[in-house]
ZADOBA-757262 format. One record per atom (N, C-alpha, C): residue number from 1; residue in one letter; atom name; y, x, z. Coordinates in steps of 0.05 Angstrom, whole numbers, plus 5000, padded with zeros to 4 digits. Atoms other than C-alpha are relative to their C-alpha. Example, Ala and Ser with C-alpha at 12.3 -4.5 7.8 and 13.67 -1.06 7.14 Angstrom:
<pts>
<pt><resi>1</resi><resn>a</resn><name>N</name><py>4976</py><px>5018</px><pz>5000</pz></pt>
<pt><resi>1</resi><resn>a</resn><name>CA</name><py>4910</py><px>5246</px><pz>5156</pz></pt>
<pt><resi>1</resi><resn>a</resn><name>C</name><py>5024</py><px>5018</px><pz>5000</pz></pt>
<pt><resi>2</resi><resn>s</resn><name>N</name><py>4976</py><px>4984</px><pz>4999</pz></pt>
<pt><resi>2</resi><resn>s</resn><name>CA</name><py>4979</py><px>5273</px><pz>5143</pz></pt>
<pt><resi>2</resi><resn>s</resn><name>C</name><py>5022</py><px>4985</px><pz>5014</pz></pt>
</pts>
This chain:
<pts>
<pt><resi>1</resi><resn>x</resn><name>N</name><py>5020</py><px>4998</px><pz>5021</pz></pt>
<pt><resi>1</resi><resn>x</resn><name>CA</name><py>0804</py><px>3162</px><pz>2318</pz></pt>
<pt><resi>1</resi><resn>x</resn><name>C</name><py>5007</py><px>4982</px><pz>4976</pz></pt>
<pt><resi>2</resi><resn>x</resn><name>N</name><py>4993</py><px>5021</px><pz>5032</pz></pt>
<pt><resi>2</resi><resn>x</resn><name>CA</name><py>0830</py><px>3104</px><pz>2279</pz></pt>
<pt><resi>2</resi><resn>x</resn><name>C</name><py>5024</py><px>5003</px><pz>4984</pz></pt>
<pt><resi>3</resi><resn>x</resn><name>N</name><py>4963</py><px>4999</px><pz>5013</pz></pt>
<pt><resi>3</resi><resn>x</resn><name>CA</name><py>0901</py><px>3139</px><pz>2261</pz></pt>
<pt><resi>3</resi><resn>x</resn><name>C</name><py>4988</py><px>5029</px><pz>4981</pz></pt>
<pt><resi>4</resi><resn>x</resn><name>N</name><py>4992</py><px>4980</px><pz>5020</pz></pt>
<pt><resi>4</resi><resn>x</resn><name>CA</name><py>0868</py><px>3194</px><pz>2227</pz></pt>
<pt><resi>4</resi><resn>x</resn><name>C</name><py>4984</py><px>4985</px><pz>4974</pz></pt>
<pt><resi>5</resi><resn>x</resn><name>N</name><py>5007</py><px>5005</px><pz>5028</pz></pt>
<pt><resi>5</resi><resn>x</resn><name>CA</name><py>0833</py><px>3152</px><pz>2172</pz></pt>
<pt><resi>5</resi><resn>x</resn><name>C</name><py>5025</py><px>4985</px><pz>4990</pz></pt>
<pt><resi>6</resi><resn>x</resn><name>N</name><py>4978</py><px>5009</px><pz>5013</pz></pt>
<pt><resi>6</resi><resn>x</resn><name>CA</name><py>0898</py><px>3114</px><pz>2160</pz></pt>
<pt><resi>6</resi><resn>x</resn><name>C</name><py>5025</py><px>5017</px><pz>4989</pz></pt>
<pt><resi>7</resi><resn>x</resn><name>N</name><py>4981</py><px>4977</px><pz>5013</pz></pt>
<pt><resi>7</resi><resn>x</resn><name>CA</name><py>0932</py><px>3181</px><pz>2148</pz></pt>
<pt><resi>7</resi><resn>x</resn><name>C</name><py>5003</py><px>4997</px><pz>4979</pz></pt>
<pt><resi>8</resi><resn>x</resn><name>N</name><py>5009</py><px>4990</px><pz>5036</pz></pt>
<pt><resi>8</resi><resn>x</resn><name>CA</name><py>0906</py><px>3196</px><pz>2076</pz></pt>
<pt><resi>8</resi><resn>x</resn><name>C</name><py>5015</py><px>4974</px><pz>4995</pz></pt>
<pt><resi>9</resi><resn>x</resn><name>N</name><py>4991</py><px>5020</px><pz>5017</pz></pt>
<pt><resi>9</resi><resn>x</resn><name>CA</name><py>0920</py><px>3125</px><pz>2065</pz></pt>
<pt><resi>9</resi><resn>x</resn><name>C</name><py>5029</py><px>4996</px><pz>4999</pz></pt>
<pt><resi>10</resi><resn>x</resn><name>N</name><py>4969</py><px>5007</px><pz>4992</pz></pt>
<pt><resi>10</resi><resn>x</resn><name>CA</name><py>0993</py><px>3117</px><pz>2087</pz></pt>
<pt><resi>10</resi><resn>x</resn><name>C</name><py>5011</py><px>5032</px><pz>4975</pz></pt>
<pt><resi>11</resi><resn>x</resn><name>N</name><py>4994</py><px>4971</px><pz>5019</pz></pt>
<pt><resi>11</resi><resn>x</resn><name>CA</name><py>1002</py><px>3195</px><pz>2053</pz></pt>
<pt><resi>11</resi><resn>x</resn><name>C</name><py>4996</py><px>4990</px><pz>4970</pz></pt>
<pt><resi>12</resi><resn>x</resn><name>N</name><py>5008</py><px>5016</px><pz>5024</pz></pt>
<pt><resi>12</resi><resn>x</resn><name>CA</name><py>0970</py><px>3151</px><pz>1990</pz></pt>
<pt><resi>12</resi><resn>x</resn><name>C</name><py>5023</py><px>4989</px><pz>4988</pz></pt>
<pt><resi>13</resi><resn>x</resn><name>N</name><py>4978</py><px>5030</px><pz>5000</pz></pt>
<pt><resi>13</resi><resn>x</resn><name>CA</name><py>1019</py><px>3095</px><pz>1998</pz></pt>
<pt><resi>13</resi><resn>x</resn><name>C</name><py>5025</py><px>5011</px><pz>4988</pz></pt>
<pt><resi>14</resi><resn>x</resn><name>N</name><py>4978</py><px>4993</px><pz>4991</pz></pt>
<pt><resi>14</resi><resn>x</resn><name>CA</name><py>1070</py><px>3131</px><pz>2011</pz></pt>
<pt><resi>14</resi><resn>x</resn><name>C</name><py>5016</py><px>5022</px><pz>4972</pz></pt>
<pt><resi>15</resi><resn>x</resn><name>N</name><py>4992</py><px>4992</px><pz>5030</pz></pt>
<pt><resi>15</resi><resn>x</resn><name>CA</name><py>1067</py><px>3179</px><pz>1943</pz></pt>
<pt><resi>15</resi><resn>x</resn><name>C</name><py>4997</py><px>4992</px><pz>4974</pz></pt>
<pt><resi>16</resi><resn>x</resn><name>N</name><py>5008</py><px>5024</px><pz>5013</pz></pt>
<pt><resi>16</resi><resn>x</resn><name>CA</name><py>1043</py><px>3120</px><pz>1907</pz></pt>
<pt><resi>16</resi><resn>x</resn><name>C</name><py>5035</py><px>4995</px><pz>4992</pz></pt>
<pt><resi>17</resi><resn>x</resn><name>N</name><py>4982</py><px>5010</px><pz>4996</pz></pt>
<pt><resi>17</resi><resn>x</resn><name>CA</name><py>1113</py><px>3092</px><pz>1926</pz></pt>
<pt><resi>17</resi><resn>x</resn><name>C</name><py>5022</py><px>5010</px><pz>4986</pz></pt>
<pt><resi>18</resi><resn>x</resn><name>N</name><py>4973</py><px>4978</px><pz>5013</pz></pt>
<pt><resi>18</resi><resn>x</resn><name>CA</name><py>1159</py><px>3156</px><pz>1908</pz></pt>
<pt><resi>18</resi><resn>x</resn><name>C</name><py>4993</py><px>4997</px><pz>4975</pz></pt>
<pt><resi>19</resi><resn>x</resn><name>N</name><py>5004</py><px>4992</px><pz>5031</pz></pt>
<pt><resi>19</resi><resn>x</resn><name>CA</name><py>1123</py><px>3163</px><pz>1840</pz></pt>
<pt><resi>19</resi><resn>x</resn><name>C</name><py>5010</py><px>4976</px><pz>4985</pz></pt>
<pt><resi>20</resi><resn>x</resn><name>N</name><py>4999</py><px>5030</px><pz>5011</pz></pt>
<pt><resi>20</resi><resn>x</resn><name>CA</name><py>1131</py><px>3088</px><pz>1828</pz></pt>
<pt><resi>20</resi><resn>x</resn><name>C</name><py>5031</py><px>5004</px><pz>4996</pz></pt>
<pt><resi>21</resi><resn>x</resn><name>N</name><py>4976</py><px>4994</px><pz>4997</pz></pt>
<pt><resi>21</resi><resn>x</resn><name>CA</name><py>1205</py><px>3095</px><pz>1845</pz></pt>
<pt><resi>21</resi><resn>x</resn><name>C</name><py>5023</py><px>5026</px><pz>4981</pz></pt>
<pt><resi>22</resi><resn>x</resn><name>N</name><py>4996</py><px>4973</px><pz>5014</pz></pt>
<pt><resi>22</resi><resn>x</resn><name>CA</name><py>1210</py><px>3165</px><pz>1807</pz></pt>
<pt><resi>22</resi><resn>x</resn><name>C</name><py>5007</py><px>4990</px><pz>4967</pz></pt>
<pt><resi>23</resi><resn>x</resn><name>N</name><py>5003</py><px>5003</px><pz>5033</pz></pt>
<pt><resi>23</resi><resn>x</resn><name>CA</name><py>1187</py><px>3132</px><pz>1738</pz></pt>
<pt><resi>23</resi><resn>x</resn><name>C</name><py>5016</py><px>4969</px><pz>4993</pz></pt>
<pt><resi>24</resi><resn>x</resn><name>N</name><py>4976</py><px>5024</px><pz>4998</pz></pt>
<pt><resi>24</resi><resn>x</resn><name>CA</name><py>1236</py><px>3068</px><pz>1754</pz></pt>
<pt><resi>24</resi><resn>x</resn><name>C</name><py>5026</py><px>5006</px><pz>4996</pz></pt>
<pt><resi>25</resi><resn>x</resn><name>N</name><py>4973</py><px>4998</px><pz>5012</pz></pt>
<pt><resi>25</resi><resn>x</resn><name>CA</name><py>1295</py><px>3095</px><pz>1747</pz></pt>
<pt><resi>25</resi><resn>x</resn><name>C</name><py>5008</py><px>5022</px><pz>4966</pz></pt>
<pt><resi>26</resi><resn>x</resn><name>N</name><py>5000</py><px>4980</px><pz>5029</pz></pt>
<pt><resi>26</resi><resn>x</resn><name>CA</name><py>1327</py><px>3121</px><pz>1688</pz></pt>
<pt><resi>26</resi><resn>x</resn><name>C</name><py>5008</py><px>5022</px><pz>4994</pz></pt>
<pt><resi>27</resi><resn>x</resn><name>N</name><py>4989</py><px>4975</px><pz>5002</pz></pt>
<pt><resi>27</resi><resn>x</resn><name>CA</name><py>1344</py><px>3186</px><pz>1665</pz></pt>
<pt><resi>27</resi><resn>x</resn><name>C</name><py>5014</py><px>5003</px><pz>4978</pz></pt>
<pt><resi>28</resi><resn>x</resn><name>N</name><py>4989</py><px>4987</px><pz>5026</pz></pt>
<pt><resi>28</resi><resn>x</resn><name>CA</name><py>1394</py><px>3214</px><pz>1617</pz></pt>
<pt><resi>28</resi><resn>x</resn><name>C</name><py>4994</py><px>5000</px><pz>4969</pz></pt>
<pt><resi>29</resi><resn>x</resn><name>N</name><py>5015</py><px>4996</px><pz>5031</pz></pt>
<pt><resi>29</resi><resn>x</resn><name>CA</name><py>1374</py><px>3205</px><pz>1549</pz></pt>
<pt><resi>29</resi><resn>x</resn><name>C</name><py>5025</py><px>5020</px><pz>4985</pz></pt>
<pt><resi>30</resi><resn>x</resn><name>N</name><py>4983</py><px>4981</px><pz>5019</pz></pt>
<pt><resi>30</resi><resn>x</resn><name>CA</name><py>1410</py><px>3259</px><pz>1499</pz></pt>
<pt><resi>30</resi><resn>x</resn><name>C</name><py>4986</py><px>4993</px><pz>4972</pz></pt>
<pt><resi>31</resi><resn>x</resn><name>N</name><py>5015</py><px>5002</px><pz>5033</pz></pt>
<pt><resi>31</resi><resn>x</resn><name>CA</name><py>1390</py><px>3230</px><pz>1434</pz></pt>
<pt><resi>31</resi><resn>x</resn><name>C</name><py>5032</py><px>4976</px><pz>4987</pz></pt>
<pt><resi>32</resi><resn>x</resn><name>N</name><py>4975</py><px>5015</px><pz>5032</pz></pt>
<pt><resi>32</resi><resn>x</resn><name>CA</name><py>1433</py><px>3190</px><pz>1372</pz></pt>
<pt><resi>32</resi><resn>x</resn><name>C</name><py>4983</py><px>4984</px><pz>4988</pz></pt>
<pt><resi>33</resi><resn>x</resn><name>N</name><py>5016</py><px>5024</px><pz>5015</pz></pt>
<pt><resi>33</resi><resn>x</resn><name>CA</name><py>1412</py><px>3134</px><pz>1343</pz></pt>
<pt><resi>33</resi><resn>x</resn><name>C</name><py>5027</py><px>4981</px><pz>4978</pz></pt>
<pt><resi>34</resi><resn>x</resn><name>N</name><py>4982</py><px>5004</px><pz>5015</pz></pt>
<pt><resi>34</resi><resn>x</resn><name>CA</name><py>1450</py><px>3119</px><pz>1278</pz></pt>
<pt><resi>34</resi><resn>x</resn><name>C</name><py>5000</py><px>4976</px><pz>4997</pz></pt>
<pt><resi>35</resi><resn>x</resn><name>N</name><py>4998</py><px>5027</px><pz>5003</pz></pt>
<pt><resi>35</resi><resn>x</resn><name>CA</name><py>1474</py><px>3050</px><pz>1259</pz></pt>
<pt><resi>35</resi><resn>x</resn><name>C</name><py>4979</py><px>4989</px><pz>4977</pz></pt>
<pt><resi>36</resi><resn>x</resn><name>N</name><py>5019</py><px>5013</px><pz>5012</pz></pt>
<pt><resi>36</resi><resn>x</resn><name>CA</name><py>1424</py><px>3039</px><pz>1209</pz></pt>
<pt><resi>36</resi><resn>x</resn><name>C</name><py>4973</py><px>5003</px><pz>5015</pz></pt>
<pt><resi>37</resi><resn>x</resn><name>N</name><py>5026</py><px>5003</px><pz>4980</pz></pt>
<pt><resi>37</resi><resn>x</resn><name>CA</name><py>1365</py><px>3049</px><pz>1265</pz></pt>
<pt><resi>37</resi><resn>x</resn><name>C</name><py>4997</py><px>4962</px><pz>5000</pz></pt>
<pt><resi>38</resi><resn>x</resn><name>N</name><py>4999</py><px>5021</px><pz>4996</pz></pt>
<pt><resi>38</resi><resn>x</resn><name>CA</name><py>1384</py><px>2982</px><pz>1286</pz></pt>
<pt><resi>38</resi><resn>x</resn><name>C</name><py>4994</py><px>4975</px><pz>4974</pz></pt>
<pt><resi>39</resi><resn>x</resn><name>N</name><py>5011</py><px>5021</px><pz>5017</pz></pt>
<pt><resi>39</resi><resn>x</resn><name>CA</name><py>1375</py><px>2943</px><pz>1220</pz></pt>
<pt><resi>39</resi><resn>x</resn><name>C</name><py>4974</py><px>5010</px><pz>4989</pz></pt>
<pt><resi>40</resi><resn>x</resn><name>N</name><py>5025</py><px>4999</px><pz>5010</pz></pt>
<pt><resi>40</resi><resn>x</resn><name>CA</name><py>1309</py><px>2980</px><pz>1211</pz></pt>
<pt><resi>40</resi><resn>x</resn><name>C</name><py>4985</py><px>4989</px><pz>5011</pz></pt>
<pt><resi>41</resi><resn>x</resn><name>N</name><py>5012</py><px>5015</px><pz>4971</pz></pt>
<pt><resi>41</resi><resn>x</resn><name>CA</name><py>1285</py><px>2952</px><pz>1278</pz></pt>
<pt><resi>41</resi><resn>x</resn><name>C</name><py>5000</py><px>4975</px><pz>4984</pz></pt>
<pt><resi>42</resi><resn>x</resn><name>N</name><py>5015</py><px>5020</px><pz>5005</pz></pt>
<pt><resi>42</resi><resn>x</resn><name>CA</name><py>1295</py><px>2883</px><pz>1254</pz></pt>
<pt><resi>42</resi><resn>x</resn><name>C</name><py>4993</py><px>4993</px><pz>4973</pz></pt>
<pt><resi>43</resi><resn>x</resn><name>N</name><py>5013</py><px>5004</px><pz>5028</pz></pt>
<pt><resi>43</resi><resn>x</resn><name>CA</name><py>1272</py><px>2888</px><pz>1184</pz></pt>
<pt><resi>43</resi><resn>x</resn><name>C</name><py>4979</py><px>5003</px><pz>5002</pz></pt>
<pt><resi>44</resi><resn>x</resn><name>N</name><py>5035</py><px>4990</px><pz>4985</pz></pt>
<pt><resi>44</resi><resn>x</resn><name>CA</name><py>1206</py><px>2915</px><pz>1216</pz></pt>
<pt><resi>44</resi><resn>x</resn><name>C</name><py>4987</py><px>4977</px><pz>5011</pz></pt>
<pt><resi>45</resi><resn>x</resn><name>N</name><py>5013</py><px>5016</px><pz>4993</pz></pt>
<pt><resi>45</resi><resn>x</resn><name>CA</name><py>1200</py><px>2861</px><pz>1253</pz></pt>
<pt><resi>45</resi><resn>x</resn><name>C</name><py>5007</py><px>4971</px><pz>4998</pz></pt>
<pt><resi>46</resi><resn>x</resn><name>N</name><py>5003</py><px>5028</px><pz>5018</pz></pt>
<pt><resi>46</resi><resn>x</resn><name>CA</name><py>1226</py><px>2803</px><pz>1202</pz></pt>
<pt><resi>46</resi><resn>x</resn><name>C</name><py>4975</py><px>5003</px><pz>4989</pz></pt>
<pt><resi>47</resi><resn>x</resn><name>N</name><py>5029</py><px>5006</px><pz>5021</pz></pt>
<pt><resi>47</resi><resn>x</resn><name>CA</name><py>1171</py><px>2830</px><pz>1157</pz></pt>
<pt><resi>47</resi><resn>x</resn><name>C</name><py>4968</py><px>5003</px><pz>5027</pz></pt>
<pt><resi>48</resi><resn>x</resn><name>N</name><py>5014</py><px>5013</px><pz>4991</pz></pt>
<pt><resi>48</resi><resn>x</resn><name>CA</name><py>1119</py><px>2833</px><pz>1213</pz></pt>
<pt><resi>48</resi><resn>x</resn><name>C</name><py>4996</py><px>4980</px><pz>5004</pz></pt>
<pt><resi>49</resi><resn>x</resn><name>N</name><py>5000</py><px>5032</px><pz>4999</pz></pt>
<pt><resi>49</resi><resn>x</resn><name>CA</name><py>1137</py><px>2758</px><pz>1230</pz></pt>
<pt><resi>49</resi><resn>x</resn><name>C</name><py>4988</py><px>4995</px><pz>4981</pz></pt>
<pt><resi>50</resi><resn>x</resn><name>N</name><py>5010</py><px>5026</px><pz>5023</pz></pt>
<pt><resi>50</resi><resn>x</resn><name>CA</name><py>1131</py><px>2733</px><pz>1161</pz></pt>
<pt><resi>50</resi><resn>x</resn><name>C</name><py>4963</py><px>5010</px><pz>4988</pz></pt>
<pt><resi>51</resi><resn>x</resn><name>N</name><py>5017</py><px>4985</px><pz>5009</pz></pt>
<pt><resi>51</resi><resn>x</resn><name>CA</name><py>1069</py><px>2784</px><pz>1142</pz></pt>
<pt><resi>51</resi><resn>x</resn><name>C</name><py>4973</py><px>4979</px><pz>5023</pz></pt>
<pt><resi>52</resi><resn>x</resn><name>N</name><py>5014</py><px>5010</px><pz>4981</pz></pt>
<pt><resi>52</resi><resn>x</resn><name>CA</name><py>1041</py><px>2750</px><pz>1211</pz></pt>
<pt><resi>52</resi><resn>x</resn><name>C</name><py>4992</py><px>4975</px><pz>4997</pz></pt>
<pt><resi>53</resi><resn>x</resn><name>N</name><py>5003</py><px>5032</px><pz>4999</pz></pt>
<pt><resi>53</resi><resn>x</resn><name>CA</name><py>1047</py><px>2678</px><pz>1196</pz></pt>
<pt><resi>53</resi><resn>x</resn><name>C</name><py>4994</py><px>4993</px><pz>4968</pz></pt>
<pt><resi>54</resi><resn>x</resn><name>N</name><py>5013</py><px>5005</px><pz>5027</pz></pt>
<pt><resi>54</resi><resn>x</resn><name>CA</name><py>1024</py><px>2685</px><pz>1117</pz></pt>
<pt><resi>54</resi><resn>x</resn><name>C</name><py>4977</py><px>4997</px><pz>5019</pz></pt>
<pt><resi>55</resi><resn>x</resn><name>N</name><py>5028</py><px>4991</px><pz>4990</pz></pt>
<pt><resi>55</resi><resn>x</resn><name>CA</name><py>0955</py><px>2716</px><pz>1153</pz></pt>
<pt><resi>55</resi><resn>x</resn><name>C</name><py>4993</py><px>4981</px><pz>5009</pz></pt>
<pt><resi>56</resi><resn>x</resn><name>N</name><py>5007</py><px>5018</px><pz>4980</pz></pt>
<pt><resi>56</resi><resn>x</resn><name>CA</name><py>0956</py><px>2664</px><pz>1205</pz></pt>
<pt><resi>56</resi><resn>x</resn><name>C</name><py>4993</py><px>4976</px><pz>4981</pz></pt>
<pt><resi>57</resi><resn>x</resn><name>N</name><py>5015</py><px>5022</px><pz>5023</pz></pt>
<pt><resi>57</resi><resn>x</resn><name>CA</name><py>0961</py><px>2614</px><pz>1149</pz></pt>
<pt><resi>57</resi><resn>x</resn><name>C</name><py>4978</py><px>4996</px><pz>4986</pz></pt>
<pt><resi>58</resi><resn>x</resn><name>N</name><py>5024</py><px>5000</px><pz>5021</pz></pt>
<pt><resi>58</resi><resn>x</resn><name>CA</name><py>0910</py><px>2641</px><pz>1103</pz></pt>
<pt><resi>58</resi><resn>x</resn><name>C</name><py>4965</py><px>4996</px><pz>5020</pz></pt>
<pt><resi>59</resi><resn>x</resn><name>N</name><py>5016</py><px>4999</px><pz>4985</pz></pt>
<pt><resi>59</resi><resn>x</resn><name>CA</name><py>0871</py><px>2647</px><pz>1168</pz></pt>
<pt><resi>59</resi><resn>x</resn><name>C</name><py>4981</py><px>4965</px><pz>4997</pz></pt>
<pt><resi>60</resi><resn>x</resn><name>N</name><py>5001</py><px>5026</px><pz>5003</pz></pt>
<pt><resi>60</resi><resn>x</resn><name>CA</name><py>0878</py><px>2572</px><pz>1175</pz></pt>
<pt><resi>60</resi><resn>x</resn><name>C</name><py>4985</py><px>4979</px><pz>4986</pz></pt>
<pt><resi>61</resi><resn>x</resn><name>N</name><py>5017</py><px>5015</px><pz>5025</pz></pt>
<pt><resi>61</resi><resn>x</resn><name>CA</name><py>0863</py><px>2548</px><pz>1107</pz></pt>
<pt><resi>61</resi><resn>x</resn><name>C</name><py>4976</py><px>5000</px><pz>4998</pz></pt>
<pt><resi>62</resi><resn>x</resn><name>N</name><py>5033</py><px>4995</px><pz>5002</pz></pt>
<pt><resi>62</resi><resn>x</resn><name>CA</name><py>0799</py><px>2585</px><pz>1113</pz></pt>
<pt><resi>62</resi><resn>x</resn><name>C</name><py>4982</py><px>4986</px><pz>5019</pz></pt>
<pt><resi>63</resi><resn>x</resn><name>N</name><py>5005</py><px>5019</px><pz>4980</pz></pt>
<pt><resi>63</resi><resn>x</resn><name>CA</name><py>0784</py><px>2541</px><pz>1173</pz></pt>
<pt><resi>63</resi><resn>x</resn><name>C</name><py>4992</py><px>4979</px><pz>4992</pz></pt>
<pt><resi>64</resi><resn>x</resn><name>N</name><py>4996</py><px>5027</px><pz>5000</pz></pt>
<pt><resi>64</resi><resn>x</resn><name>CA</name><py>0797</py><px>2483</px><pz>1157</pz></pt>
<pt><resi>64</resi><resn>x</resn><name>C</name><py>4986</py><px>4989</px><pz>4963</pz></pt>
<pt><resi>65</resi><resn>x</resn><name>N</name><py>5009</py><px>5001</px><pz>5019</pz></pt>
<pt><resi>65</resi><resn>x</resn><name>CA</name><py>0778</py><px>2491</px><pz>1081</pz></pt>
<pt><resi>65</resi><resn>x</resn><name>C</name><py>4963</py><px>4999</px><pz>5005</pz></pt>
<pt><resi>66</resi><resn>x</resn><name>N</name><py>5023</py><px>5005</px><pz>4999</pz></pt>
<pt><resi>66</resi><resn>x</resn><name>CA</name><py>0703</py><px>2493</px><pz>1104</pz></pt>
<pt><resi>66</resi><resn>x</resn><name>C</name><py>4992</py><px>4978</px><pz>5017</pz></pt>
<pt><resi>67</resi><resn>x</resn><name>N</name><py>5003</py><px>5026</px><pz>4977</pz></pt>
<pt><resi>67</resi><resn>x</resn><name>CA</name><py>0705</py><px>2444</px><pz>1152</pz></pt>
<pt><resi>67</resi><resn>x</resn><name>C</name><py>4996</py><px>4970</px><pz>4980</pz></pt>
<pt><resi>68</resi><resn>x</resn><name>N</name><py>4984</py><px>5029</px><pz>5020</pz></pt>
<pt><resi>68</resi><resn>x</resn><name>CA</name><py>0723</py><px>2386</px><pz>1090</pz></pt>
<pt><resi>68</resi><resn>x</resn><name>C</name><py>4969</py><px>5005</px><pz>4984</pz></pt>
</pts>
């Protein structure tokens, strides 16, 4: 009686496990990625940095500017 409710679960587990395993490995990619991909990537995310840490600043000032 107590092996058939651990069925479903182990059957659970068990396709839990494959799918986990399934979307872990990698597959084939067929794509091109030209050499200027790569300096758009980090120009994207020089100007996020610096765009991030103005904000954070002005954030700041506004802080601390009411506080005085």
């Amino acid at each position: 009686m107590n092996s058939t409710r651990t069925l479903p679960i182990k059957i659970i587990g068990t396709l839990t496990m494959c799918l986990g395993v399934m979307l872990a490995t990698p597959a084939k990619a067929h794509a091109y990625a030209d050499p200027g991909t790569g300096a758009f990537v980090y120009q994207a995310a020089y100007a996020a940095f610096l765009g991030g840490a103005y904000y954070f600043r002005k954030f700041m000032d506004r802080i601390f500017r009411k506080r005085k």
